[in-house]
Every structure is written in C-alpha cells, then in structure tokens.
mmCIF file as gemmi writes it, N, C-alpha and C atoms, coordinates in Angstrom:
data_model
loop_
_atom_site.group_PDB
_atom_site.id
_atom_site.type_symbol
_atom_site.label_atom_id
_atom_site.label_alt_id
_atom_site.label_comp_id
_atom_site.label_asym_id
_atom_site.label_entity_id
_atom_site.label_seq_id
_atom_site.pdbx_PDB_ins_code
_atom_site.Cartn_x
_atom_site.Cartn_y
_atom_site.Cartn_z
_atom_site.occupancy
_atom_site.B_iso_or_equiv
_atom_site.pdbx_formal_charge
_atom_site.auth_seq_id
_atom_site.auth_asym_id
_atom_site.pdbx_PDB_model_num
ATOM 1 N N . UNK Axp A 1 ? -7.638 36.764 12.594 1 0 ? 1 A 1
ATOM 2 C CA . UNK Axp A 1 ? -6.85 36.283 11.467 1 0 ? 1 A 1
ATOM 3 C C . UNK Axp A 1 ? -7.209 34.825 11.191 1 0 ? 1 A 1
ATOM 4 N N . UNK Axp A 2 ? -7.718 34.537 9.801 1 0 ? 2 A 1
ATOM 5 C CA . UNK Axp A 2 ? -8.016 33.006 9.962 1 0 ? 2 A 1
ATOM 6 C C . UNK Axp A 2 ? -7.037 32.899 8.422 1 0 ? 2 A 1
ATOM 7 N N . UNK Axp A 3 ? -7.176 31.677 8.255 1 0 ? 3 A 1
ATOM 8 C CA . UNK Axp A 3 ? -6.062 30.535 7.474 1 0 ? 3 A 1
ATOM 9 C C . UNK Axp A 3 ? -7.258 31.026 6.326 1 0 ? 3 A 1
ATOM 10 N N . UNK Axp A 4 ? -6.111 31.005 4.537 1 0 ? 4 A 1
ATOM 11 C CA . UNK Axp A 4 ? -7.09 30.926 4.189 1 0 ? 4 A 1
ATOM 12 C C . UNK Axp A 4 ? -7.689 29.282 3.373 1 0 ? 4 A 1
ATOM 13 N N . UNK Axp A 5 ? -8.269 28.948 3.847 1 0 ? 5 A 1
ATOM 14 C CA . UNK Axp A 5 ? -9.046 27.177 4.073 1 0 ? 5 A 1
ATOM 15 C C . UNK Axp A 5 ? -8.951 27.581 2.449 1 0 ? 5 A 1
ATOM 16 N N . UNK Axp A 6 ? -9.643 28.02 1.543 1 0 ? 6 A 1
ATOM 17 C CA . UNK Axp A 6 ? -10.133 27.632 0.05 1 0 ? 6 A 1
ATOM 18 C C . UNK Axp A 6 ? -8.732 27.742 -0.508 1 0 ? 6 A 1
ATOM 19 N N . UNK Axp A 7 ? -7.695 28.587 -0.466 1 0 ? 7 A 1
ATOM 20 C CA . UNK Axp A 7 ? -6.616 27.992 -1.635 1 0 ? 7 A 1
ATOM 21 C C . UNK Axp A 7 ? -5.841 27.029 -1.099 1 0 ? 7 A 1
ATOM 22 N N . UNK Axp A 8 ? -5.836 26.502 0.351 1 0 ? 8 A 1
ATOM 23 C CA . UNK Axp A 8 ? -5.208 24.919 1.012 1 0 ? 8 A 1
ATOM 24 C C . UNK Axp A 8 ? -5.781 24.386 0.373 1 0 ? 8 A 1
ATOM 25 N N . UNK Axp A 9 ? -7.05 24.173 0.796 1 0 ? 9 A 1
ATOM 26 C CA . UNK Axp A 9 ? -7.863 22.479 0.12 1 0 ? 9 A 1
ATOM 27 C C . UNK Axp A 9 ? -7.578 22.593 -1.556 1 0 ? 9 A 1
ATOM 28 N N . UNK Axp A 10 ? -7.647 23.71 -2.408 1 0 ? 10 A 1
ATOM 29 C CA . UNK Axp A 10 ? -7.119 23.548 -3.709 1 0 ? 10 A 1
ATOM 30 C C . UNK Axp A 10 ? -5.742 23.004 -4.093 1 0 ? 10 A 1
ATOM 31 N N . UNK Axp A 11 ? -5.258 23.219 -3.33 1 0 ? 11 A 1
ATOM 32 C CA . UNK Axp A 11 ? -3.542 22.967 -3.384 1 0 ? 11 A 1
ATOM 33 C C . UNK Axp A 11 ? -3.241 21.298 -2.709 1 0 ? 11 A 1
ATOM 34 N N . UNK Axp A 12 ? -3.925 21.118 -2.037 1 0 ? 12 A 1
ATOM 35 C CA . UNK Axp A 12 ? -4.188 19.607 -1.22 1 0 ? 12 A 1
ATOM 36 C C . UNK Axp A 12 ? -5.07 18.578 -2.285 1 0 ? 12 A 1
ATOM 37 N N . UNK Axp A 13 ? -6.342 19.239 -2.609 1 0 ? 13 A 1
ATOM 38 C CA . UNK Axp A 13 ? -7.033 18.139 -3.458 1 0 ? 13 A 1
ATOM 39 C C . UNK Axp A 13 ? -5.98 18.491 -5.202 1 0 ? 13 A 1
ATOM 40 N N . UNK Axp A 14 ? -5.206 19.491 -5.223 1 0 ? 14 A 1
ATOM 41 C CA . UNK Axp A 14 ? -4.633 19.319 -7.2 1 0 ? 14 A 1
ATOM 42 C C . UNK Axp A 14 ? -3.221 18.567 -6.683 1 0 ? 14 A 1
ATOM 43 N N . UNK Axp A 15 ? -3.031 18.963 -5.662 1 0 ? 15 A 1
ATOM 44 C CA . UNK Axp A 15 ? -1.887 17.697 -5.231 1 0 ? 15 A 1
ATOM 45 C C . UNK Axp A 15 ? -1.877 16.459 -5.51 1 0 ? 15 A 1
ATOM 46 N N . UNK Axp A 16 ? -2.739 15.764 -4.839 1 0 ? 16 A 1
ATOM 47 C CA . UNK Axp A 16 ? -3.485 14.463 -4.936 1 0 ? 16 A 1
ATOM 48 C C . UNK Axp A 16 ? -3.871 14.206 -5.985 1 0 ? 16 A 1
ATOM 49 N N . UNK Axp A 17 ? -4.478 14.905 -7.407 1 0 ? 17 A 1
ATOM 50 C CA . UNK Axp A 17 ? -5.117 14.642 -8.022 1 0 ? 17 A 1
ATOM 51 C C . UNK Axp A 17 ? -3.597 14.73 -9.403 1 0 ? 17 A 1
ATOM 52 N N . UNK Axp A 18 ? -2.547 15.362 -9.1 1 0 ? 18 A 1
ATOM 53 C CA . UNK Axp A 18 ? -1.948 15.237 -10.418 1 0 ? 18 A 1
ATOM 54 C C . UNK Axp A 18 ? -0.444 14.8 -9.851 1 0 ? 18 A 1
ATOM 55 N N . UNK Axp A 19 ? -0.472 14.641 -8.732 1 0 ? 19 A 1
ATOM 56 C CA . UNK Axp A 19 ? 0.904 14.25 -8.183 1 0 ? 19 A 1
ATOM 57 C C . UNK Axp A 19 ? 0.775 12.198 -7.428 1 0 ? 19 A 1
ATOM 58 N N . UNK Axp A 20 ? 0.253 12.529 -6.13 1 0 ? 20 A 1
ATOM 59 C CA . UNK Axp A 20 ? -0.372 11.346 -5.318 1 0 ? 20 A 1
ATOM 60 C C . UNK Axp A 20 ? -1.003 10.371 -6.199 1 0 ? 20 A 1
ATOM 61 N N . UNK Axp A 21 ? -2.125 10.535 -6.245 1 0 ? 21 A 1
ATOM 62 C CA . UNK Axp A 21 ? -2.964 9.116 -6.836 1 0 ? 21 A 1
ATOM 63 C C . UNK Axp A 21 ? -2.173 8.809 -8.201 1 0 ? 21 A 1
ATOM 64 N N . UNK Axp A 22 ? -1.54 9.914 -9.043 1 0 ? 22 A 1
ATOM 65 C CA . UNK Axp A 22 ? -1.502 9.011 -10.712 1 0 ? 22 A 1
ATOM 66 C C . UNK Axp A 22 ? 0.259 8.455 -9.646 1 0 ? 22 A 1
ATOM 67 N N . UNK Axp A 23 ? 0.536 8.806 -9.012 1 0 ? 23 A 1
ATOM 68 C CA . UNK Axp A 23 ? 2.033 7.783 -8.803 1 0 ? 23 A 1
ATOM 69 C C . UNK Axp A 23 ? 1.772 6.262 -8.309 1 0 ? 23 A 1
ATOM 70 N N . UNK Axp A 24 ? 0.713 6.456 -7.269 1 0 ? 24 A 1
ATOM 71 C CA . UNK Axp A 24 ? 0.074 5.506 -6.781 1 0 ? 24 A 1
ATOM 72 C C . UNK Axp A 24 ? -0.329 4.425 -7.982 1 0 ? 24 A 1
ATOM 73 N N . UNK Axp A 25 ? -1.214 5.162 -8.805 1 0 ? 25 A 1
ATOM 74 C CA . UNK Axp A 25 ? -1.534 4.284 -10.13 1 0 ? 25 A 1
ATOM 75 C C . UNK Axp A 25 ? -0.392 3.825 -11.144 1 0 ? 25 A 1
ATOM 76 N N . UNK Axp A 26 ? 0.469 4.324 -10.878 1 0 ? 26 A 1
ATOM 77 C CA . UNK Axp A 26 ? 1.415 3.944 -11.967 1 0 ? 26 A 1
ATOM 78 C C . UNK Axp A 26 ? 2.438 2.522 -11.471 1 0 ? 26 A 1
ATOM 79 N N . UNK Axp A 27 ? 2.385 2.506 -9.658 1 0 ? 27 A 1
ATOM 80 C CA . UNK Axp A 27 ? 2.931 0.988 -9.039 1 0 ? 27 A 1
ATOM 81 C C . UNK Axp A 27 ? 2.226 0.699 -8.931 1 0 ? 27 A 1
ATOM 82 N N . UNK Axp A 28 ? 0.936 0.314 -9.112 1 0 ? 28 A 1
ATOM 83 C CA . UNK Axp A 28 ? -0.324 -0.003 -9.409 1 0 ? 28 A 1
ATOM 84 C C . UNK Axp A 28 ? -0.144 -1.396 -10.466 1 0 ? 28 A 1
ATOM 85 N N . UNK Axp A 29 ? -0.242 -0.414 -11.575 1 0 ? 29 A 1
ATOM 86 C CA . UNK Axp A 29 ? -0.579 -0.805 -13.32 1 0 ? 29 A 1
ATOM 87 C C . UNK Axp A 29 ? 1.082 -1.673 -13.106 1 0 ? 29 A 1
ATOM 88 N N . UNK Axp A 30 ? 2.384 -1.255 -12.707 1 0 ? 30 A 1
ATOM 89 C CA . UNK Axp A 30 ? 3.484 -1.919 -12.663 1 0 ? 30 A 1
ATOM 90 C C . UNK Axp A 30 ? 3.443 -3.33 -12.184 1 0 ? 30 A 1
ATOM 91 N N . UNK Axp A 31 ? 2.716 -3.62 -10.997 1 0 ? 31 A 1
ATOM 92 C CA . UNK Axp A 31 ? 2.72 -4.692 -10.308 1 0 ? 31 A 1
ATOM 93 C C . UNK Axp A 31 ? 1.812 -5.688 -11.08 1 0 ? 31 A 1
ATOM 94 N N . UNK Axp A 32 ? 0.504 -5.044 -11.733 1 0 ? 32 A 1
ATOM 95 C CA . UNK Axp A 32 ? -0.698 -5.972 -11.755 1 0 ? 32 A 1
ATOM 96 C C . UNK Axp A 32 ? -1.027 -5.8 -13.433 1 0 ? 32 A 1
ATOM 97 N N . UNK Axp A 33 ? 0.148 -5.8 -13.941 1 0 ? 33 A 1
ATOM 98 C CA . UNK Axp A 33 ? -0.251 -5.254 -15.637 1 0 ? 33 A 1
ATOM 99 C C . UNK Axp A 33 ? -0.202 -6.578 -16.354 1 0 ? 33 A 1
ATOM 100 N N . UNK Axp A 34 ? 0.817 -7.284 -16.406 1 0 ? 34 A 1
ATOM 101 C CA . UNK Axp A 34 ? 0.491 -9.02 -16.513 1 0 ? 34 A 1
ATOM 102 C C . UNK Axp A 34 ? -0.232 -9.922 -16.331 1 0 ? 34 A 1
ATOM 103 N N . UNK Axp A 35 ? -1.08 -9.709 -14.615 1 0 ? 35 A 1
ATOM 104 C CA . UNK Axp A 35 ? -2.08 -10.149 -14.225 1 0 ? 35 A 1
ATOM 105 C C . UNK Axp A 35 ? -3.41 -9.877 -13.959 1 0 ? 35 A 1
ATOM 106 N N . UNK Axp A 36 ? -3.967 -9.292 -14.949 1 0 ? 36 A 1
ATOM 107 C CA . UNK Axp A 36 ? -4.515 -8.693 -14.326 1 0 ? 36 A 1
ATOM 108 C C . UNK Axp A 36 ? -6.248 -9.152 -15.225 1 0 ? 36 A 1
ATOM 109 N N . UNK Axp A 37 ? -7.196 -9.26 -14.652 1 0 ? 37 A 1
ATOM 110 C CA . UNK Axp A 37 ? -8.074 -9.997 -15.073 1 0 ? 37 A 1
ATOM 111 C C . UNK Axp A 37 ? -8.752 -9.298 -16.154 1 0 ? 37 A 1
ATOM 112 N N . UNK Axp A 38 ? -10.121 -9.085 -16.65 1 0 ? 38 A 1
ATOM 113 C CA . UNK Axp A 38 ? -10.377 -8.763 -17.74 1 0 ? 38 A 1
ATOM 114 C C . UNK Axp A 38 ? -11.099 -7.289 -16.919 1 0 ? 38 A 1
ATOM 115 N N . UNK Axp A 39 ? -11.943 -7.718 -15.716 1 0 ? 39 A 1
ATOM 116 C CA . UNK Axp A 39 ? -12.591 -6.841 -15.236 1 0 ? 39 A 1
ATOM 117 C C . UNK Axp A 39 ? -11.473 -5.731 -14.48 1 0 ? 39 A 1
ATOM 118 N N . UNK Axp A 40 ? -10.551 -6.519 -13.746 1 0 ? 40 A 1
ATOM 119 C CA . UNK Axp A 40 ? -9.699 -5.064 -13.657 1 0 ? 40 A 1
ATOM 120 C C . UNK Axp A 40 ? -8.955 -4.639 -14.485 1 0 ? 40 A 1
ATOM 121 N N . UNK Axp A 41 ? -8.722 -5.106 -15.604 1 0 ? 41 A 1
ATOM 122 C CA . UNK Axp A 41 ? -7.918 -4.215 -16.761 1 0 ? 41 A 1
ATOM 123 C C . UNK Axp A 41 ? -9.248 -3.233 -17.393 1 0 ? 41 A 1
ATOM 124 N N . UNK Axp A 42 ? -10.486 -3.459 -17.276 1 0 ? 42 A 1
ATOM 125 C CA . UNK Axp A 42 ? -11.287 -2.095 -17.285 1 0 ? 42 A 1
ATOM 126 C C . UNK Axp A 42 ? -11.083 -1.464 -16.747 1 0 ? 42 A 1
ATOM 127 N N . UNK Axp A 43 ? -11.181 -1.526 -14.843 1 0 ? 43 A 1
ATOM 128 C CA . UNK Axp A 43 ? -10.839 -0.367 -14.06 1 0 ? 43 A 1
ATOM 129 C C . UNK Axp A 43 ? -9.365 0.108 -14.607 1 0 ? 43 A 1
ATOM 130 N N . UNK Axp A 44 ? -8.334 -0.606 -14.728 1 0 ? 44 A 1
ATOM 131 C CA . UNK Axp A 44 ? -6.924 0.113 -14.765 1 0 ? 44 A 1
ATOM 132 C C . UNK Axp A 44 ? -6.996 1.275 -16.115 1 0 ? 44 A 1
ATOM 133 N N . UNK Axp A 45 ? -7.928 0.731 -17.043 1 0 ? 45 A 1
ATOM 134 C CA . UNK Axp A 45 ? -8.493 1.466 -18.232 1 0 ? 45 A 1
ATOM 135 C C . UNK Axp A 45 ? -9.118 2.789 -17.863 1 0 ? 45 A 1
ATOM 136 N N . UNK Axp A 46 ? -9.97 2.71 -16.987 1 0 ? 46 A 1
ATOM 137 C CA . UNK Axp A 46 ? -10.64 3.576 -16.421 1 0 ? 46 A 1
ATOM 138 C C . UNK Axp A 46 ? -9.861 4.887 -15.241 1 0 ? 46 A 1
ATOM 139 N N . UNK Axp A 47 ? -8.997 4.139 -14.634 1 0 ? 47 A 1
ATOM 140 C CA . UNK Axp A 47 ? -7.766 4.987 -13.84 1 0 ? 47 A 1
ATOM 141 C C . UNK Axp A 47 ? -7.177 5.963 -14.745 1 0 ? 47 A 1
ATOM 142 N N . UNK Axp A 48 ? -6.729 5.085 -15.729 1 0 ? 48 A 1
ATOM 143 C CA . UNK Axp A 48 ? -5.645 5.632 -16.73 1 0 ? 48 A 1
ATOM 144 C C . UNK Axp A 48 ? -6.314 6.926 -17.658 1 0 ? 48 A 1
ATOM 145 N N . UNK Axp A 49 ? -7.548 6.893 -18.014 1 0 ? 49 A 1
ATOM 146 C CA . UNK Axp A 49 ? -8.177 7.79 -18.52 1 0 ? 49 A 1
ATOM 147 C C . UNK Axp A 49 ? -8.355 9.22 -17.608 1 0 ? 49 A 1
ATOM 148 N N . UNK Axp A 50 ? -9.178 8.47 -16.49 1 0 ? 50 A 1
ATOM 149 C CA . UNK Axp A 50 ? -9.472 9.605 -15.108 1 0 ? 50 A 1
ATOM 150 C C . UNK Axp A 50 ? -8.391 10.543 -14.979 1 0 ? 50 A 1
ATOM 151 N N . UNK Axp A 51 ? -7.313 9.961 -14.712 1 0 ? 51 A 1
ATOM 152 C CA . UNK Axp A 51 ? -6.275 10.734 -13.793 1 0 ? 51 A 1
ATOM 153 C C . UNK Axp A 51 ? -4.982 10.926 -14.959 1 0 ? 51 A 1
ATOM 154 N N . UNK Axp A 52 ? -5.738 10.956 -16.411 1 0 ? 52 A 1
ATOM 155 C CA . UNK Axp A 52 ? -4.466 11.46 -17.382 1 0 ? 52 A 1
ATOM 156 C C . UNK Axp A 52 ? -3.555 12.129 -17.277 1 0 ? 52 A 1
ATOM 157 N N . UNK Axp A 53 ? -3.822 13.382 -16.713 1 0 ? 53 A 1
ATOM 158 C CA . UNK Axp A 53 ? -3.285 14.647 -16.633 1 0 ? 53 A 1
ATOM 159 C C . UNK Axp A 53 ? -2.232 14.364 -15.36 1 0 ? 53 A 1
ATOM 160 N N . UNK Axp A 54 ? -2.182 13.93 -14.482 1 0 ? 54 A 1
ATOM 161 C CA . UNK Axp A 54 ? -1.37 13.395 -13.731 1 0 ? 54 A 1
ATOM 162 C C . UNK Axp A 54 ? 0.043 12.455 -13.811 1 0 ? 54 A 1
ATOM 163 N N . UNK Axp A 55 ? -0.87 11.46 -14.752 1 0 ? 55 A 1
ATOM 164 C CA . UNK Axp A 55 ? 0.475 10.549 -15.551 1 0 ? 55 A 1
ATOM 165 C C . UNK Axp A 55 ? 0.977 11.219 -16.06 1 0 ? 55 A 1
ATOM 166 N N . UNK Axp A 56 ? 0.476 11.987 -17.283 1 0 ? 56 A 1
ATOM 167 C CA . UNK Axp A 56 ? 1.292 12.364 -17.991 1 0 ? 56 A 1
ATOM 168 C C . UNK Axp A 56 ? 2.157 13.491 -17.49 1 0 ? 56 A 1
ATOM 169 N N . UNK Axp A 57 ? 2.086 14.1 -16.37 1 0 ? 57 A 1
ATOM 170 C CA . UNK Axp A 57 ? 3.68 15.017 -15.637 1 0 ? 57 A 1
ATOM 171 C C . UNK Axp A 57 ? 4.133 14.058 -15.276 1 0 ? 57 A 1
ATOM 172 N N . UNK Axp A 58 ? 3.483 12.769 -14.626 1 0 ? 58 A 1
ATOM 173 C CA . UNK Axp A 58 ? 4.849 12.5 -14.101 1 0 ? 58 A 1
ATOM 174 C C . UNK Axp A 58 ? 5.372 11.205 -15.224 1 0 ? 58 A 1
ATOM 175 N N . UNK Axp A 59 ? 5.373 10.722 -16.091 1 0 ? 59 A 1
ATOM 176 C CA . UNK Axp A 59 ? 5.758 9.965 -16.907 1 0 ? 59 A 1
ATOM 177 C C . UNK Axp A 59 ? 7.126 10.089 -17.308 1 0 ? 59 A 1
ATOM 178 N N . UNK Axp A 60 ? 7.594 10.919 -17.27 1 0 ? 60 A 1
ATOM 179 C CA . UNK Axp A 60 ? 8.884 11.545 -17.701 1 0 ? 60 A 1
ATOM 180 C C . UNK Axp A 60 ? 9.772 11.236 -16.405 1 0 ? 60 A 1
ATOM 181 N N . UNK Axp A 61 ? 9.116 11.105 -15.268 1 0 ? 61 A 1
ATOM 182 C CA . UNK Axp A 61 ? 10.249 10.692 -14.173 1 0 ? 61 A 1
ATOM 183 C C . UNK Axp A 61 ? 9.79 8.622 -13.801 1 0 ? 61 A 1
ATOM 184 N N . UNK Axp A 62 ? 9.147 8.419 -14.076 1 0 ? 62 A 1
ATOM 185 C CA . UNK Axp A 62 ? 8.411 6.957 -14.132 1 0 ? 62 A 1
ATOM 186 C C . UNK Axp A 62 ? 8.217 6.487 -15.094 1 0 ? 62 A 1
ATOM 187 N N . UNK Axp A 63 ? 9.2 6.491 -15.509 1 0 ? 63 A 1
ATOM 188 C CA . UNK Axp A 63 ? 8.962 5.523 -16.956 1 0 ? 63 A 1
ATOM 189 C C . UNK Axp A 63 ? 9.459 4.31 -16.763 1 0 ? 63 A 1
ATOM 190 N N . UNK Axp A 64 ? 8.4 2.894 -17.111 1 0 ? 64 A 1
ATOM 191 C CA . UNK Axp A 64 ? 8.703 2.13 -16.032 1 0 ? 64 A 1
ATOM 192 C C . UNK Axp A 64 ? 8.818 1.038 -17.789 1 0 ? 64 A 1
ATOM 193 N N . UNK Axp A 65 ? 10.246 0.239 -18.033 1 0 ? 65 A 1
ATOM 194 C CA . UNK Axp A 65 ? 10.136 -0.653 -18.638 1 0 ? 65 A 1
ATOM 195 C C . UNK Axp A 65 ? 9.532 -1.721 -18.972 1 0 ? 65 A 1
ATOM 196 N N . UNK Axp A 66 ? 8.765 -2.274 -20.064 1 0 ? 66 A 1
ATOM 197 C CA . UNK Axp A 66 ? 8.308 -3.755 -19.892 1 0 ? 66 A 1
ATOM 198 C C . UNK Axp A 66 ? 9.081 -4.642 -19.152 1 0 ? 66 A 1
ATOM 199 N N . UNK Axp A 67 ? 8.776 -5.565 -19.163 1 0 ? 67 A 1
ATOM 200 C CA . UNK Axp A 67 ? 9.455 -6.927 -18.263 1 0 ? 67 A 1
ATOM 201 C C . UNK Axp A 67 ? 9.416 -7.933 -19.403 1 0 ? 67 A 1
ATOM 202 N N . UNK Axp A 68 ? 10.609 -8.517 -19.407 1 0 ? 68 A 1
ATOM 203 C CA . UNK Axp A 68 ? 10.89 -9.368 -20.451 1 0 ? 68 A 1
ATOM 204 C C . UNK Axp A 68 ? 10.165 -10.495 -20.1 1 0 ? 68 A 1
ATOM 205 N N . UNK Axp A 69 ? 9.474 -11.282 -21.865 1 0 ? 69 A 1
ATOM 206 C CA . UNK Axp A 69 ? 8.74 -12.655 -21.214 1 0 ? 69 A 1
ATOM 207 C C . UNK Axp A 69 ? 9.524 -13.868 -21.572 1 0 ? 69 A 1
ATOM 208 N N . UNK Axp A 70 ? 9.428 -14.737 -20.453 1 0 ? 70 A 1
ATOM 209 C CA . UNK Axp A 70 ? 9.826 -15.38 -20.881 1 0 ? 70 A 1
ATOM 210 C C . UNK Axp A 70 ? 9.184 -17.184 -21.317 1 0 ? 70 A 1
ATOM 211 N N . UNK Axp A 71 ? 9.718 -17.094 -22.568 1 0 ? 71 A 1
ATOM 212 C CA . UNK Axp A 71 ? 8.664 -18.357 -23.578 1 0 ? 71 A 1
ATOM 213 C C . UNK Axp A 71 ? 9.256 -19.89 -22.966 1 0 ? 71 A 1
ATOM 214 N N . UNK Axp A 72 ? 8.385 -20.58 -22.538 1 0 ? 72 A 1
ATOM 215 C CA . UNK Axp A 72 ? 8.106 -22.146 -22.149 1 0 ? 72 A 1
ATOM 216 C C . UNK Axp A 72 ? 8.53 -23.173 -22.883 1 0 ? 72 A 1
C-alpha cells in the first residue's frame, strides 16, 4: 500500500501557490508599499501579477486599508 505522492504534492504546491505565498505577499506589499524603492516596486509589480489568482481569493478576507498621510 503506498501514499498516493502525486495528488499530495498537488494539493501542497496549489496550497502554497493560491493560499501561502499570495498572504505572505499581501503583509509584504502592507509593510513596504510606502517605502518602497523603484526597483522593488517592480518586483512587488511582478509578485502581484505572478500570484494573481491567489490574491484575488483571498482579498475579500484581507482587505487591507490605506494609511492616512500625513502633510508637513
């Protein structure tokens, strides 16, 4: 009797791929969205594209407000 290995690792890597990393990315983009230089607002550009399908399930439970600015 063996495990069956191919629908785990499917269920482990679509885990990760639409649950894990876009949450990860989303306190990510939260923390470093103000600061964030020119070259990593490409990558965060580049996250945000990659792992769409991810944000967008979970967006509806992370919906994360702007932060008010405040003027000098």
């Amino acid at each position: 009797m063996s495990l069956p290995l191919v629908p785990l690792l499917y269920l482990a890597l679509g885990g990760a791929y639409l649950v894990v990393l876009p949450a990860l990315i989303f306190f990510y983009l939260k923390n470093r969205w103000y600061t964030a230089s020119s070259v990593e607002r490409l990558l965060m550009y580049f996250l945000v594209f990659f792992f769409f399908p991810g944000l967008l399930l979970l967006s509806p439970f992370l919906n994360f407000r702007p932060q008010k600015r405040e003027l000098a």
